[in-house]
C-alpha positions as CSV (number, residue, x, y, z in Angstrom):
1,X,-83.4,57.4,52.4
2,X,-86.6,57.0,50.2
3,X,-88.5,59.9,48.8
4,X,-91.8,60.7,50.9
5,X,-94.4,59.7,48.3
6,X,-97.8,61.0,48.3
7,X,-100.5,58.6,50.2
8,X,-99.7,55.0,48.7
9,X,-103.6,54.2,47.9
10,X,-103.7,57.8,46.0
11,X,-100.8,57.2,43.8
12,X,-101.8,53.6,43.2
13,X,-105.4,54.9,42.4
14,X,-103.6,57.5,40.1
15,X,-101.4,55.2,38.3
16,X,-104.1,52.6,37.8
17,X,-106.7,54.5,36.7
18,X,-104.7,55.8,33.8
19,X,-103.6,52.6,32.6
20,X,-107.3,51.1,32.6
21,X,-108.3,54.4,30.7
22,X,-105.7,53.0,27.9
23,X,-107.1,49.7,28.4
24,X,-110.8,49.8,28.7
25,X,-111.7,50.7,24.8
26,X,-110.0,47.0,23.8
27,X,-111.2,45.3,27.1
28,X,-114.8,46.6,26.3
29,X,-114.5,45.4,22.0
30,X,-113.3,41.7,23.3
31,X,-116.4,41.6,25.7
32,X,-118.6,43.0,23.5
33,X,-117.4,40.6,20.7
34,X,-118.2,37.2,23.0
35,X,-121.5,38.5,23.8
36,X,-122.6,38.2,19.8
37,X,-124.1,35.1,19.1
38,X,-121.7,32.9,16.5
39,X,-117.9,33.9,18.3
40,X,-116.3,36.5,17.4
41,X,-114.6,35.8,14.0
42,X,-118.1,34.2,12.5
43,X,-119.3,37.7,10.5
44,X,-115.9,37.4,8.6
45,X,-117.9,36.0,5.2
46,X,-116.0,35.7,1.7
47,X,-115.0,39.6,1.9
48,X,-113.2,39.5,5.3
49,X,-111.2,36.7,4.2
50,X,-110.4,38.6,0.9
51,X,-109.5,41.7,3.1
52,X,-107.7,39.4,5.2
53,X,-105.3,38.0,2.6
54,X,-104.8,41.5,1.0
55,X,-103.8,42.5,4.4
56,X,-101.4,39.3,4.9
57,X,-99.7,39.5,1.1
58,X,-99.2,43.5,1.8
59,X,-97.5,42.5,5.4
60,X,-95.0,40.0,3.6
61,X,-94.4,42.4,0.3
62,X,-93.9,45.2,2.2
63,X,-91.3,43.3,4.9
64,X,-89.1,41.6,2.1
65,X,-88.9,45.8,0.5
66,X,-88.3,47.3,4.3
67,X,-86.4,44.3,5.1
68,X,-83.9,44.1,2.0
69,X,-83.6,47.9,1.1
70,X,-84.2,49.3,4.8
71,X,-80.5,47.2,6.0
72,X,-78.6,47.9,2.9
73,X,-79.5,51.8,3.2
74,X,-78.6,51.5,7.0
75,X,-75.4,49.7,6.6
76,X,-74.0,52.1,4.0
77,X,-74.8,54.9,5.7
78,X,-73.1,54.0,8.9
79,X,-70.3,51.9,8.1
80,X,-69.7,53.0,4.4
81,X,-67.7,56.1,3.3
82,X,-69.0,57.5,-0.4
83,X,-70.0,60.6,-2.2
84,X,-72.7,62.5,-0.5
85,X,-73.1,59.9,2.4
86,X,-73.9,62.8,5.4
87,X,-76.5,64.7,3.1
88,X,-78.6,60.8,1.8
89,X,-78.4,60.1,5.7
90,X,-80.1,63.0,6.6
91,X,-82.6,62.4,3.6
92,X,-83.8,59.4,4.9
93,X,-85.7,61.1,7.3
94,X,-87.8,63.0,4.0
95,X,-90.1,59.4,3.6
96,X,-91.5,60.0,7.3
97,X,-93.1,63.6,6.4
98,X,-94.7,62.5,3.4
99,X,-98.0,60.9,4.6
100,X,-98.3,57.1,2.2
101,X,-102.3,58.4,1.6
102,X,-100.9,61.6,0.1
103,X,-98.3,59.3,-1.8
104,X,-100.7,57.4,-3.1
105,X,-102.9,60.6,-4.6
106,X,-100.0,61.9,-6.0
107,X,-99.5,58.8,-8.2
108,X,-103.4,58.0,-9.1
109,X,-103.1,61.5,-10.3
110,X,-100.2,61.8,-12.1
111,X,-101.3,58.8,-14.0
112,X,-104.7,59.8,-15.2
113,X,-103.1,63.0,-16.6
114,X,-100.9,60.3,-18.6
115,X,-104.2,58.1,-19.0
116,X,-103.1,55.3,-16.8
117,X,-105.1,54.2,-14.0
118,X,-102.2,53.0,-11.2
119,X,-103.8,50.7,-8.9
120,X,-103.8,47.5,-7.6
121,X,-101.4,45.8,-4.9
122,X,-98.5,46.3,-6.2
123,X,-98.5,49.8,-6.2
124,X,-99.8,49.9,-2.6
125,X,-97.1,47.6,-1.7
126,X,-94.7,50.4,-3.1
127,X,-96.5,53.3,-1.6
128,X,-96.2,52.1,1.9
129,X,-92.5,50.5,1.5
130,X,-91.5,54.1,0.7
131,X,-93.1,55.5,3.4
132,X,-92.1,52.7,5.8
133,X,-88.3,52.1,5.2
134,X,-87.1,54.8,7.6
135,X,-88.1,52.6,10.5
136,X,-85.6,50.0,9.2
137,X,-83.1,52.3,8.1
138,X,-83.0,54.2,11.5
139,X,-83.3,51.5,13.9
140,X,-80.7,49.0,11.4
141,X,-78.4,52.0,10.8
142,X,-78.0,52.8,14.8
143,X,-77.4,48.7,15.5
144,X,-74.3,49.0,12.9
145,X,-72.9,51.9,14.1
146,X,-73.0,50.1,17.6
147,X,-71.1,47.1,16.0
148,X,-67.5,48.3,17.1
149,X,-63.8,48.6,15.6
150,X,-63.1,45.0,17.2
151,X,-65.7,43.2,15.8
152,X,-65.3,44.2,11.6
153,X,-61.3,44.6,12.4
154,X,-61.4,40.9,14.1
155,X,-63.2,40.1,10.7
156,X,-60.7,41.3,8.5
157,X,-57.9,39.7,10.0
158,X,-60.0,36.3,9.0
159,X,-59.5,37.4,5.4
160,X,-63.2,39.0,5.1
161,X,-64.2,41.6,3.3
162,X,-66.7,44.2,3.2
163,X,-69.7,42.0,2.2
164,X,-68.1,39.5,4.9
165,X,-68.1,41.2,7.3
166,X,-71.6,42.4,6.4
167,X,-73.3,38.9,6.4
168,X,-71.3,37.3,9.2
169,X,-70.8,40.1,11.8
170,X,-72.7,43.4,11.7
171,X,-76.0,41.5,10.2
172,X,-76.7,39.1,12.8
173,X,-75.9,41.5,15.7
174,X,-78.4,44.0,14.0
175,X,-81.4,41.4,13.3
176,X,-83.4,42.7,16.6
177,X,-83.1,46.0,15.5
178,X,-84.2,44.9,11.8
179,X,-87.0,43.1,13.2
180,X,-88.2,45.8,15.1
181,X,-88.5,48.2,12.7
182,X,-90.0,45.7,10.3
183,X,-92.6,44.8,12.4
184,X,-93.3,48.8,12.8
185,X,-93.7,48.7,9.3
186,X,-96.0,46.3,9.3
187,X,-98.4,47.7,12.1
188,X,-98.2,50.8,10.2
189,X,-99.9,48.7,7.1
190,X,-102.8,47.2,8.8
191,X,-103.5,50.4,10.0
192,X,-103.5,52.2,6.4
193,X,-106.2,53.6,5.4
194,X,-106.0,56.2,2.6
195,X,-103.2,55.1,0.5
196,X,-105.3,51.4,-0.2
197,X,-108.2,52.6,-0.3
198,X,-107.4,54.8,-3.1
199,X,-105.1,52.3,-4.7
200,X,-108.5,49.9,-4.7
201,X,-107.1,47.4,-2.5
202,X,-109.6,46.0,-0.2
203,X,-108.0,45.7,3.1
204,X,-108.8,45.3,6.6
205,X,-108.3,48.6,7.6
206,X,-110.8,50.0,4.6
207,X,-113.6,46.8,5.5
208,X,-114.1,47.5,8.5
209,X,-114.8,51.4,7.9
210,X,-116.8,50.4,5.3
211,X,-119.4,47.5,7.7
212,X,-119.4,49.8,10.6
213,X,-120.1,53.2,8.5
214,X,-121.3,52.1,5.4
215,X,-123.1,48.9,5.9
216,X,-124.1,49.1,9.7
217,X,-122.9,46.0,10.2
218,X,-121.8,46.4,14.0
219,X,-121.1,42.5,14.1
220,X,-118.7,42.1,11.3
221,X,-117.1,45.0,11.7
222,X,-116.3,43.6,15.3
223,X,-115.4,40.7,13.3
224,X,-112.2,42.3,11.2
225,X,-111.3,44.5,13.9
226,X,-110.4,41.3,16.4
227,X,-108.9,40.0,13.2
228,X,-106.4,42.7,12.7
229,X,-105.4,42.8,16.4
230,X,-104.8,39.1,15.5
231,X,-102.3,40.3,13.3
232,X,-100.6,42.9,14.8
233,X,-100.4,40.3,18.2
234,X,-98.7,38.0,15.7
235,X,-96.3,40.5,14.6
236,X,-95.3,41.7,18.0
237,X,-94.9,38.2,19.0
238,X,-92.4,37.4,16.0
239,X,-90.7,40.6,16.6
240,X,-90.2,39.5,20.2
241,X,-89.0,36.2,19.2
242,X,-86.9,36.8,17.0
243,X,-85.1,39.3,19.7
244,X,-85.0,36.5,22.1
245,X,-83.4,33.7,19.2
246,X,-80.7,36.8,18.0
247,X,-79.5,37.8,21.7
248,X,-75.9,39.1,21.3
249,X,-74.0,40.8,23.2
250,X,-71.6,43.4,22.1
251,X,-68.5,44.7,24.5
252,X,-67.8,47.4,21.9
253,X,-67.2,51.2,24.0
254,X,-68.1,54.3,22.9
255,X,-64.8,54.7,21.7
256,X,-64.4,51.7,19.4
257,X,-66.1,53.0,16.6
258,X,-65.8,52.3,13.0
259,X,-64.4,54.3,10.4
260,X,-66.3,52.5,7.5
261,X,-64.7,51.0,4.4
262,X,-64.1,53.3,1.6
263,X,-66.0,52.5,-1.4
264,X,-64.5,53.7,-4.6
265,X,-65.8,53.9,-8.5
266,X,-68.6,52.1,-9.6
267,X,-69.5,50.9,-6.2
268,X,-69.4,54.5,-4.6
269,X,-71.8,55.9,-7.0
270,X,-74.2,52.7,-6.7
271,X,-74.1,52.8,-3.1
272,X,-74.9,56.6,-3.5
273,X,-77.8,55.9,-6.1
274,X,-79.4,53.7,-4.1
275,X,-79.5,55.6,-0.4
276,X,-80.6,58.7,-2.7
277,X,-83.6,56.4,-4.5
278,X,-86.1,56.6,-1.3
279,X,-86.0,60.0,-0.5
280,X,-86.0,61.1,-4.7
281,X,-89.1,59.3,-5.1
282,X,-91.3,60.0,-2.0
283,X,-90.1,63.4,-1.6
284,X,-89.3,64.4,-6.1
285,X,-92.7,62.6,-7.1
286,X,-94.9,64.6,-4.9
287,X,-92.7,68.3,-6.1
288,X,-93.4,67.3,-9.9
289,X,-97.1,67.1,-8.5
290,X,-96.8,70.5,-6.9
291,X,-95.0,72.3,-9.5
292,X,-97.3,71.1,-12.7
293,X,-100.8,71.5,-10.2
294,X,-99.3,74.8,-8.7
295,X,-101.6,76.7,-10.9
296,X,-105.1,75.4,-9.1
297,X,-103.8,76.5,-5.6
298,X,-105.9,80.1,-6.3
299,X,-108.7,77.7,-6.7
300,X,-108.7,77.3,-2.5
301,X,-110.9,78.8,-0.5
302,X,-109.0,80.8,1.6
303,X,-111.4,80.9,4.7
304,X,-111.9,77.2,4.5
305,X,-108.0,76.3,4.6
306,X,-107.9,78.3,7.8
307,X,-110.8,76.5,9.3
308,X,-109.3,73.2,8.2
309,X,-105.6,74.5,9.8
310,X,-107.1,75.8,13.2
311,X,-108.9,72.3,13.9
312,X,-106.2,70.2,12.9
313,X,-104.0,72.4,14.8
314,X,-106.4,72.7,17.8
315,X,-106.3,68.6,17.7
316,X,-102.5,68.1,17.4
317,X,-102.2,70.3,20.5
318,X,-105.1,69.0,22.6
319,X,-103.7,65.5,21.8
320,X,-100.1,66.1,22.6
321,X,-100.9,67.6,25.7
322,X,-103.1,64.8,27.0
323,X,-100.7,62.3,25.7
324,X,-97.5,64.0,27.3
325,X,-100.1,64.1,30.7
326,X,-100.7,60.6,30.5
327,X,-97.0,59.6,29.7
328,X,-95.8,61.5,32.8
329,X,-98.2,60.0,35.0
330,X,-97.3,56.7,33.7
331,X,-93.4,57.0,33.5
332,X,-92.6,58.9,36.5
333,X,-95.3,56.7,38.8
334,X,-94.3,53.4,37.5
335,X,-90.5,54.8,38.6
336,X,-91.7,55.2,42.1
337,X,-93.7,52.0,42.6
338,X,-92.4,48.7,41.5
339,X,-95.4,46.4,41.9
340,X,-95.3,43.4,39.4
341,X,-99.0,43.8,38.2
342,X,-98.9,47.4,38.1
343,X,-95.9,47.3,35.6
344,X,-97.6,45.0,33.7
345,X,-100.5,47.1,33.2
346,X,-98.8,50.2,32.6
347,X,-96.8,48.0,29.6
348,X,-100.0,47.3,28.1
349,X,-101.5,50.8,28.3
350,X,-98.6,51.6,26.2
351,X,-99.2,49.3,23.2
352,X,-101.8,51.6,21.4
353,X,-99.5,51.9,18.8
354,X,-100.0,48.9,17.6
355,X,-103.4,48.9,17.9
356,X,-104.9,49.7,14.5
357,X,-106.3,53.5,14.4
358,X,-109.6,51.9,13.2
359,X,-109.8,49.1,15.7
360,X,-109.3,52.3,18.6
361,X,-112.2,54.3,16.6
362,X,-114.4,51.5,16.4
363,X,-113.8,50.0,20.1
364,X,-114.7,54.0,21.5
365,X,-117.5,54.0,19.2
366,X,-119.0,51.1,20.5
367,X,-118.6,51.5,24.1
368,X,-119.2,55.4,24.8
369,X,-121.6,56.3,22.3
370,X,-124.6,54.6,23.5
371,X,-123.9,56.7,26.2
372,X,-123.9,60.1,24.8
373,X,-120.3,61.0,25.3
374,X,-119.4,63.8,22.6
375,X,-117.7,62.6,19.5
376,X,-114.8,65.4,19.9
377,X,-114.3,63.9,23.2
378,X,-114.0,60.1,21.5
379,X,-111.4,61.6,19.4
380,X,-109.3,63.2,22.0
381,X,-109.2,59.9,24.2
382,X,-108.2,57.9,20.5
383,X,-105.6,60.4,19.6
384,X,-104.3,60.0,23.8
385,X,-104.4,56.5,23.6
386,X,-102.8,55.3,20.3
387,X,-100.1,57.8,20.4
388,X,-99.2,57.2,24.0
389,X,-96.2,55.2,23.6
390,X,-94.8,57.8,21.5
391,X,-94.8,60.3,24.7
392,X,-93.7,57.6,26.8
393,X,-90.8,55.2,25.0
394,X,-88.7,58.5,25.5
395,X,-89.8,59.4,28.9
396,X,-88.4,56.0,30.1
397,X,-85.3,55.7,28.6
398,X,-84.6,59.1,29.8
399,X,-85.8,58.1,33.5
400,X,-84.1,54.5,32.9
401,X,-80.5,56.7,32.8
402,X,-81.2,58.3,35.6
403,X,-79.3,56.6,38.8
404,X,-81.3,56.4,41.8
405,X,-78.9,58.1,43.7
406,X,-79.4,61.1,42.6
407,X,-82.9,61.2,44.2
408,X,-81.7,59.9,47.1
409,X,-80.0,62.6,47.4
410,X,-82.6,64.8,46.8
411,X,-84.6,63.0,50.0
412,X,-81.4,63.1,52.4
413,X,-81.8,67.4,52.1
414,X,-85.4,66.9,53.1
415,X,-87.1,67.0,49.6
416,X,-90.6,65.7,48.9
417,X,-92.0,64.3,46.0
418,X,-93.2,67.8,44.5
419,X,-89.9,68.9,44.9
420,X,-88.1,65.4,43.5
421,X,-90.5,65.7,40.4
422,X,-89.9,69.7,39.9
423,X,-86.6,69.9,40.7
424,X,-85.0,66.5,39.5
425,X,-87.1,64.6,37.0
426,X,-88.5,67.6,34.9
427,X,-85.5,69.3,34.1
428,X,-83.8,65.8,33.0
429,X,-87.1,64.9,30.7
430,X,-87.7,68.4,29.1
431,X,-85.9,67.7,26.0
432,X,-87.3,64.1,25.9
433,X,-91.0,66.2,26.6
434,X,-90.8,68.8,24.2
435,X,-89.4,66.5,21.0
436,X,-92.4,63.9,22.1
437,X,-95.0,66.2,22.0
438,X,-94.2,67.4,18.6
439,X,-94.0,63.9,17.2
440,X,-97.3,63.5,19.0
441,X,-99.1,67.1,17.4
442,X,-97.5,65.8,13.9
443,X,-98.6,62.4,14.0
444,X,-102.1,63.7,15.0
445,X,-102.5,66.0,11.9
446,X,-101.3,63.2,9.1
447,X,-103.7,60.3,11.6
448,X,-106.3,59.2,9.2
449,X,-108.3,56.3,9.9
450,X,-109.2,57.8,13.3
451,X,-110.2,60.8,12.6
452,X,-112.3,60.0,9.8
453,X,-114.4,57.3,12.0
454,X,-114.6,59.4,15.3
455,X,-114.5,63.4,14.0
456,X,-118.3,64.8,14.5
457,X,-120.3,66.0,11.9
458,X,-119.1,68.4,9.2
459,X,-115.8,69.4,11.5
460,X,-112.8,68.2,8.3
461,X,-109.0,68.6,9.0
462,X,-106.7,68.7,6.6
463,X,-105.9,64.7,6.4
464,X,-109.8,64.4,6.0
465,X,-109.8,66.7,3.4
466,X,-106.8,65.6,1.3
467,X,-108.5,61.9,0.9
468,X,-111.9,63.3,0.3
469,X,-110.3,65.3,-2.4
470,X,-108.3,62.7,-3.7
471,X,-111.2,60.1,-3.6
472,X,-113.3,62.9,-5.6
473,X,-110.2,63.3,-8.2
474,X,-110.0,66.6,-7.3
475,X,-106.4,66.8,-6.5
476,X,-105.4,70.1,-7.6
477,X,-107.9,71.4,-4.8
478,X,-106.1,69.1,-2.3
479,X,-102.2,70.8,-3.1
480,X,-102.6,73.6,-0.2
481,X,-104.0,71.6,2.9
482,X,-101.1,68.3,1.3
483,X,-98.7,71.4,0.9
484,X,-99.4,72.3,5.3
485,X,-99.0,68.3,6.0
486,X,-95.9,68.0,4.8
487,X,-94.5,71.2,6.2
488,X,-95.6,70.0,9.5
489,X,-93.9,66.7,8.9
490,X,-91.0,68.1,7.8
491,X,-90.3,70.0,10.5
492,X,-91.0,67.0,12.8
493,X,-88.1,65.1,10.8
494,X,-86.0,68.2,11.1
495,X,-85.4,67.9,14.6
496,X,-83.5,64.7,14.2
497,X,-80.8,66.4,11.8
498,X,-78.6,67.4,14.6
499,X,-78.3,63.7,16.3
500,X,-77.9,62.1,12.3
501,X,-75.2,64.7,11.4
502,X,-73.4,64.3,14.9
503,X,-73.3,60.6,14.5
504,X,-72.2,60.6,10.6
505,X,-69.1,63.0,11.0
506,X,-68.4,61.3,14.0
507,X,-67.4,62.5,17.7
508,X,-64.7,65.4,17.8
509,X,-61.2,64.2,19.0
510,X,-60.6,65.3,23.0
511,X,-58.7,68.7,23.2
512,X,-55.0,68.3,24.6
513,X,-54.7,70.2,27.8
């Protein structure tokens, strides 16, 4: 038996309509861009092109750091045993609560105290590998785990070692993986902001605030943003091929896991320095800052922190909610009809994370306020759309385990959709739904680029306010709204504890009856 849907043309109208409302803002910036006379890449001129290479040389520095450091990290920590090893797993997750803008502060203060001035590429290429890596080191170390006893026992029995087994088994099975979470990495650089701007590396992120806001130059601003969707198309289209020329396919069960090779001496303690490097800079470089600056946090205005915390606290909220709405819709609807255009479109709706957080600001900008629609509301709908596929990517894979029988069931003892969706799907995606919306609310209050294009006049959060501080030199002023960022991204990163310290002692053996 199938569940009784609700009217076919009201669910389709539901479903579609949500995806266009993801889609529109780019549909409307590539319309608006061939209507300009001269194409759309023709308002580039010799500073797009030098914002353009920046951009490019940042991608590759900051792929070959993720890339090299992000897979060792991952394959120590799951199929290495040394000193420390479930404590520097769980600190990986400190890089992802440290925003890189605040990083970035940190250091161009630190170093005029010592009178050096730190800027320049290669100290953004540092700032954002640091702040990047956990997406390699998360997504590589979960591929290795899932390599199997079989595979690196199989491999041993050749006469390989460690390092052997490394390079000719548990590598190649885990290049998707790596390639995903480099090519994360990378969308999270052409969407930087903060951390190159303050670093003085003209990017194309920083140009195209800078034509739209400070040059009212509409035309080439339209002109970089088409330019960095360029790029990040490019790197999902590597990322997907790469997946596509590495399939593998791995029959290890969930009981074939590996122990991990013991390393002893010198080698334990390296491998221990270096998993304990990432987390001792992003996380100890920022603490010196706090502890020699902790004197000017009296400085504060008090009443202006609050006012700061209740609207980036009011936004976080606002967007998680209208992200989680958006998700359900989009998840549970696509679940219930399977037409091949519909599924395409809701695929696409969910790819504002890759779309730079400038691009979104300026695309909204362009299309809704000619038309009076409040700048608050501009921000909502950007915060909605480019977080979106963090709601949803957890949605569906906890829908995707979910047999159909089950709500089958549900429609042979008379149940209707209402019921299906209360009784069956909500209870299965409330831990999926609660952990989204809190990545959502704490990737809302570090989000930079958008909400310093698209907030309204004189309403500052605390991301706003830490750069404008830090751009000012005024860092000491900047500790207590830094010091409420990272304890919001902390406890974000804190919820993934239990799941890392599960899967590095390793499952319990079965009781005996």
């Amino acid at each position: 038996m199938e569940i009784r849907l609700p009217p076919r043309f009201n669910l389709l109208a539901i479903l579609s309509g949500t995806a266009a409302l993801n889609l529109l803002p780019l549909i409307g910036l590539f319309f608006y861009c061939l209507s300009r006379p001269g194409g759309a890449f023709s308002a580039l001129g010799r500073e797009g092109f030098e914002q353009l290479g920046n951009t490019l040389l940042l991608l590759l520095l900051v792929a070959i750091g993720v890339g090299c450091l992000g897979t060792a990290i991952g394959w120590l920590t799951a199929c290495c045993r040394f000193p420390a090893r479930g404590l520097l797993t769980i600190a990986q997750l400190i890089p992802l609560a440290i925003p890189a803008y605040l990083e970035a502060a940190v250091i161009t203060d630190l170093g005029s105290r010592h009178g050096l001035r730190l800027h320049g590429i290669s100290w953004a290429a540092a700032v954002l590998i640091l702040s990047t890596m956990p997406y390699v080191v998360l997504l590589s170390r979960d591929s290795f785990r899932q390599s199997g006893r079989r595979h690196l026992e199989a491999s041993r029995s050749l006469g390989l070692a460690a390092w052997g087994s490394f390079k000719r088994v548990a590598l190649p099975m885990a290049l998707p993986a790596i390639a995903s979470g480099i090519a994360l990495a990378g969308m999270e650089v052409v969407n930087e902001f903060g951390a190159v701007e303050l670093l003085g590396v003209p990017t194309l992120s920083t140009g195209l605030l800078q034509r739209w806001q400070g040059e009212g130059d509409p035309q080439g601003a339209t002109s970089l943003a088409l330019t960095a969707l360029a790029v990040v198309a490019l790197l999902v289209a590597a990322e997907r091929w790469q997946r596509r020329l590495s399939r593998r396919w791995d029959q290890a069960g969930p009981g074939d896991r590996f122990e991990g090779w013991q390393l002893h001496g010198p080698r334990a303690w390296l491998a221990s320095s270096l998993c304990l490097l990432p987390p001792l800079l992003s996380g100890g470089v920022p603490l010196i800052w706090i502890c020699s600056s902790w004197d000017q946090l009296r400085q504060e205005n008090l009443a202006e922190l609050i006012g700061l915390s209740g609207r980036s606290l009011a936004l976080g909220l606002g967007a998680a909610v209208l992200a989680l709405f958006m998700a359900l819709i989009l998840a549970v609807g696509s679940r219930w009809l399977k037409l091949p255009w519909l599924q395409a479109s809701v695929f696409m709706a969910g790819l504002g994370y890759a779309v730079p957080g400038a691009v979104l600001a300026l695309a909204l900008l362009l299309l809704f306020a000619p038309l009076g629609v409040p700048p608050l509301l501009l921000l909502l709908w950007g915060y909605g759309n480019r977080f979106l596929a963090v709601a949803k990517g957890g949605l569906d894979a906890s829908l995707e385990r979910l047999p159909p029988s089950i709500e089958e069931a549900a429609a042979s003892l008379g149940k209707n959709w209402q019921s299906v969706l209360t009784m069956v799907h909500l209870p299965v995606l409330r831990s999926p739904l609660l952990l989204a919306g809190l990545l959502v609310f704490v990737d809302t209050v570090k989000e930079l680029p958008l909400t310093f294009a698209l907030r309204p006049f004189n309403f500052d959060t605390l991301a706003v306010r830490v750069y404008q501080y830090a751009s000012d030199e005024r860092l000491g002023a900047a500790l207590a709204p830094a010091l409420l960022i990272v304890g919001l991204g902390l406890s974000s990163a804190l919820m993934l504890v239990p799941q890392l310290r599960e899967e590095t002692t390793g499952p319990l053996p079965p009781v005996a009856n």
